[in-house]
C-alpha positions as CSV (number, residue, x, y, z in Angstrom):
1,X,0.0,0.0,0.0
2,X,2.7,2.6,1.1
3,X,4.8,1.5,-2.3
4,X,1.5,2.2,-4.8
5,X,1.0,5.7,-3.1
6,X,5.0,6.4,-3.1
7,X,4.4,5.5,-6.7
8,X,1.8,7.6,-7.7
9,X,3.4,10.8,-5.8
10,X,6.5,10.3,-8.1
11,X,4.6,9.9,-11.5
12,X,2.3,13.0,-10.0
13,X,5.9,14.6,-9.3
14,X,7.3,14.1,-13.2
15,X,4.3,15.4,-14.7
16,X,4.7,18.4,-12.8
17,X,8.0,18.8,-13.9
18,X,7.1,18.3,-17.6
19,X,4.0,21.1,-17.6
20,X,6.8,23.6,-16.1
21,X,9.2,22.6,-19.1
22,X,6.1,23.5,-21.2
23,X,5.0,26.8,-19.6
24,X,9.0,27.5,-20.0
25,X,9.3,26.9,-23.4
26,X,5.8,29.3,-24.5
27,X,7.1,31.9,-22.4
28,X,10.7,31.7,-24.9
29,X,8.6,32.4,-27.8
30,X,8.8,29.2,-29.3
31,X,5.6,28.4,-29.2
32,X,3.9,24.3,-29.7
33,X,5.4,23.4,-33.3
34,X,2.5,20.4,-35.3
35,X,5.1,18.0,-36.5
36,X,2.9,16.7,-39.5
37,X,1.5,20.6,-40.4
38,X,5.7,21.3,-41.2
39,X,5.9,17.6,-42.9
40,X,3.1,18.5,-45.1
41,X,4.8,22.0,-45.8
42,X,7.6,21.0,-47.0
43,X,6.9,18.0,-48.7
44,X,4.2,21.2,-51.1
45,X,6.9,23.5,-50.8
46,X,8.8,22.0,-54.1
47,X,5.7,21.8,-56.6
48,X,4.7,24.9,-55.9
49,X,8.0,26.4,-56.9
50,X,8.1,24.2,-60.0
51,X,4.5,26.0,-61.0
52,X,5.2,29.0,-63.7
53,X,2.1,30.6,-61.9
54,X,3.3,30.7,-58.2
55,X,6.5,31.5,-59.4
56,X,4.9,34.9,-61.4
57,X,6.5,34.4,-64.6
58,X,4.3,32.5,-66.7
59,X,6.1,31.5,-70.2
60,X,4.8,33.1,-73.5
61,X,1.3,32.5,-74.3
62,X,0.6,30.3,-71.4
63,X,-2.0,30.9,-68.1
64,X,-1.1,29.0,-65.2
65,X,1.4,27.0,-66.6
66,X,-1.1,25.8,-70.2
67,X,-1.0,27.3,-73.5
68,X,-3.9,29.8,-74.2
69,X,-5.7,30.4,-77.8
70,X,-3.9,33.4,-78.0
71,X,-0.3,31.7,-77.8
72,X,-1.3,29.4,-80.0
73,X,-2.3,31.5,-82.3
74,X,1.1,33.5,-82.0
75,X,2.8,30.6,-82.8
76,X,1.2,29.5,-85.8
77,X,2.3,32.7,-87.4
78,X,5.8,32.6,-85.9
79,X,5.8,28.5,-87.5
80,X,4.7,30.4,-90.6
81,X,7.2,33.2,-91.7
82,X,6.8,32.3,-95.1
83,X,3.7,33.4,-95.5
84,X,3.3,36.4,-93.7
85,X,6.8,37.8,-96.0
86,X,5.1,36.4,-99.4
87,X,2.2,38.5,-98.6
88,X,4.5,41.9,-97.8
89,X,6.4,41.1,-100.8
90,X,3.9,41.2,-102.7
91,X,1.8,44.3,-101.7
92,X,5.4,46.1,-102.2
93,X,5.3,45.1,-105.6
94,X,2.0,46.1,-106.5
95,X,2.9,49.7,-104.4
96,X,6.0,49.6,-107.2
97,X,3.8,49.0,-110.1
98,X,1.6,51.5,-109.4
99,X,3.6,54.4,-108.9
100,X,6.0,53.6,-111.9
101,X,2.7,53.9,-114.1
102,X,1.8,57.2,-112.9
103,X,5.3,58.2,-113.6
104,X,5.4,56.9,-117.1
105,X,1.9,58.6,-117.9
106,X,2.6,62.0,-116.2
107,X,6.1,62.0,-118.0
108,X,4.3,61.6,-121.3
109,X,0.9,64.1,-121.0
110,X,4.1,66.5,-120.0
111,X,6.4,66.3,-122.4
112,X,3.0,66.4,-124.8
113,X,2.5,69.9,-123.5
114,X,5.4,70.7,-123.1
115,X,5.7,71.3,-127.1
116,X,5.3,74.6,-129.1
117,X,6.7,74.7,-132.8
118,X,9.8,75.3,-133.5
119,X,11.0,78.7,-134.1
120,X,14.1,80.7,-135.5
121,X,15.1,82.0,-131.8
122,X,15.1,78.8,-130.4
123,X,16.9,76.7,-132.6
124,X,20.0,76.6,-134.9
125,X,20.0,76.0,-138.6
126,X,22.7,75.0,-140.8
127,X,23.1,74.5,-144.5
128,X,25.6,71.7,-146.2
129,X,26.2,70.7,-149.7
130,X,26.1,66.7,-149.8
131,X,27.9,64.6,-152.2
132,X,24.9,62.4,-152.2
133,X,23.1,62.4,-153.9
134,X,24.1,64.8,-156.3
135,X,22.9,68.6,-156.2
136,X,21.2,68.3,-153.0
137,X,21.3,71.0,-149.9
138,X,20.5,68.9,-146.1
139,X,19.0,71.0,-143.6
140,X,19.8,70.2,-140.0
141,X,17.9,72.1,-137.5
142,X,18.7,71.7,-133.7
143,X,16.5,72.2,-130.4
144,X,18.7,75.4,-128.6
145,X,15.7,75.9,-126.3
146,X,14.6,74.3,-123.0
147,X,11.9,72.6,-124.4
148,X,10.6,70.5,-126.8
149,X,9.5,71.9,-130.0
150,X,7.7,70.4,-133.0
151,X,9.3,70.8,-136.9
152,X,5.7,71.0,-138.9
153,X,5.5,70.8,-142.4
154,X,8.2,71.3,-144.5
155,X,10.8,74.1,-144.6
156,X,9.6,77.6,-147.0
157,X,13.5,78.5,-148.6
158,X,14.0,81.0,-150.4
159,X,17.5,81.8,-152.2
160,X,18.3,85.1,-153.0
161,X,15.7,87.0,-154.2
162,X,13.7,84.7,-155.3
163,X,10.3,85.6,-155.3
164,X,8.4,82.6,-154.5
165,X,9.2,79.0,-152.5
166,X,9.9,76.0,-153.5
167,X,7.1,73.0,-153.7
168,X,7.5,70.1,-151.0
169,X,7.8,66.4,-152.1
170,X,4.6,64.9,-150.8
171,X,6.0,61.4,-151.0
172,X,8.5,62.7,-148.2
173,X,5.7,63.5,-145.3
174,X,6.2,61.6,-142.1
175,X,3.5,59.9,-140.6
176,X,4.0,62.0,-137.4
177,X,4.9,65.5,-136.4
178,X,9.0,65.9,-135.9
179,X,9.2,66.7,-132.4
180,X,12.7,67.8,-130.9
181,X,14.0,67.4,-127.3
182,X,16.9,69.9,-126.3
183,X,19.7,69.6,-128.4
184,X,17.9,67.5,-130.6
185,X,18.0,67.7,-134.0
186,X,15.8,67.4,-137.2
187,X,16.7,67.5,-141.2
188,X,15.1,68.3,-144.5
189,X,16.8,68.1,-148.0
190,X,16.8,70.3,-150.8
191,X,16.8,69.2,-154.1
192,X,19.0,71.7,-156.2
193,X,19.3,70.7,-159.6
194,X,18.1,68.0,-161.5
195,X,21.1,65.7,-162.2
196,X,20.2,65.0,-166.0
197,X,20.6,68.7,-167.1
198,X,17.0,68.8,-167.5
199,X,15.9,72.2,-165.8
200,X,15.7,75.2,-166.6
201,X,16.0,78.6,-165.5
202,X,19.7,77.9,-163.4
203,X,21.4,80.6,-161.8
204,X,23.5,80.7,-159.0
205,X,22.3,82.0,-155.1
206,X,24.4,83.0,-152.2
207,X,22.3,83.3,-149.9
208,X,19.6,81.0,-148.4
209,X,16.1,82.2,-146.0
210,X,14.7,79.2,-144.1
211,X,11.2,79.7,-142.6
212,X,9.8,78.4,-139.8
213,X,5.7,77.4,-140.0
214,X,3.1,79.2,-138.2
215,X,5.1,82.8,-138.4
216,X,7.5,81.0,-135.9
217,X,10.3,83.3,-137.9
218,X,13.0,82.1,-140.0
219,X,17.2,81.4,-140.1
220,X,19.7,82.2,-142.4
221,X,21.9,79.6,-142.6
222,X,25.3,80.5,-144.3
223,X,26.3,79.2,-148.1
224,X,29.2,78.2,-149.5
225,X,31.4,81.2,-150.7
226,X,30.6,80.3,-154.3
227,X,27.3,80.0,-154.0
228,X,24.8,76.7,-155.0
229,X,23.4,76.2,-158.2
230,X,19.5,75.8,-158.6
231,X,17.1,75.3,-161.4
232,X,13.4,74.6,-161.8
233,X,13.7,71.1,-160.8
234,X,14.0,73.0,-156.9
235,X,12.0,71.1,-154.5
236,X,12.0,70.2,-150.6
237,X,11.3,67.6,-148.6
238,X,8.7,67.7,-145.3
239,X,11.2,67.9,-141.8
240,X,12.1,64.4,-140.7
241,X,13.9,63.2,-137.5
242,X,16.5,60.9,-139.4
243,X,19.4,62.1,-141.7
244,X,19.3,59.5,-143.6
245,X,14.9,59.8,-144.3
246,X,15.1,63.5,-145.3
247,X,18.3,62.4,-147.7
248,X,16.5,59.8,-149.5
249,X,14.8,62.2,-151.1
């Protein structure tokens, strides 16, 4: 009997003892720690670093860690960069095309308007003796101006004193007006002689009036010093833009 109640005064004594250790230990601050609340912690701890979302720094086009439409969409183009240049590439071209056109037909309706006939202050006329063919005078006429000009008709000489102006060839009209560019230049020939002997009327000039159409003026191109020799057979040829045209006649 004694030893049961010495027994239960000793286990009453420890248990004491253990509830002071515990008032002790609250009053240090450390408070009553749940061994499976920190297990579970840090057994979550890992997976929830490992999340995109937890971490703030979801990757392009995802939410929460799983790709959204619009990502998806994103990169369907970015798999695709064919396509998207093809289609830039081509809407440059058809920008190129279109103003190139404009260009071209502005340039052309100007230079159109641009023209006024020819005149005797804005050009320079010269007069040459040919070898061939025989007894004929080539006409050059050249653009001085700063703008085009257009060589209508055919060229009214007169030599000397001649009262009256040659006839043109009518065989010898261009399909198209002669028109000259700066420093262009266009020709006409003039037939002097016949070659056969077969005119009539000869006598020698020294001096030579070219004039323009339209009242545009004239030129007086220099001679040789012994003059040319012309007959009835005279005749001219309509302007042309190649030497070798107003020659053939």
């Amino acid at each position: 009997m004694s030893a049961r109640i010495n027994r239960t005064r000793t286990l009453a004594a420890a248990a004491l003892a253990v509830a002071a250790l515990t008032l002790t230990a609250c009053d240090n601050g450390e408070g009553v720690h749940d061994e499976g609340a920190s297990a579970a912690s840090t057994a979550t701890a890992p997976a929830a670093a490992k999340s995109p979302t937890a971490s703030g720094t979801p990757s392009p086009g995802t939410e929460g860690g799983a790709p959204t439409a619009a990502g998806q969409a994103g990169s369907a183009h970015s798999a695709d960069p064919a396509a998207k240049g093809s289609t830039g590439s081509t809407g440059g071209a058809a920008g190129s095309s279109g103003t190139t056109n404009t260009s071209r037909s502005t340039g052309s309706h100007g230079s159109a308007s641009a023209s006024a006939p020819c005149s005797g202050t804005s050009t320079r006329t010269t007069a040459t003796v040919v070898s061939r063919p025989l007894n004929h005078l080539l006409l050059t006429v050249t653009n001085t101006g700063s703008k085009n000009c257009d060589l209508i008709g055919y060229p009214a000489v007169r030599f000397a004193e001649a009262q009256a102006v040659p006839p043109a060839i009518e065989d010898s009209k261009p399909q198209a007006v002669v028109t000259l560019a700066p420093g262009e230049s266009g020709y006409a020939s003039v037939l002097l002689s016949a070659a056969d002997g077969s005119g009539s009327h000869g006598y020698t000039a020294k001096s030579l009036t070219v004039y323009f159409d339209k009242g545009q003026g004239a030129a007086r191109p220099s001679l040789p010093a012994k003059g040319v020799y012309i007959d009835s057979s005279l005749s001219v040829s309509y302007w042309q833009s190649d030497m070798g045209d107003a020659l053939a006649w």
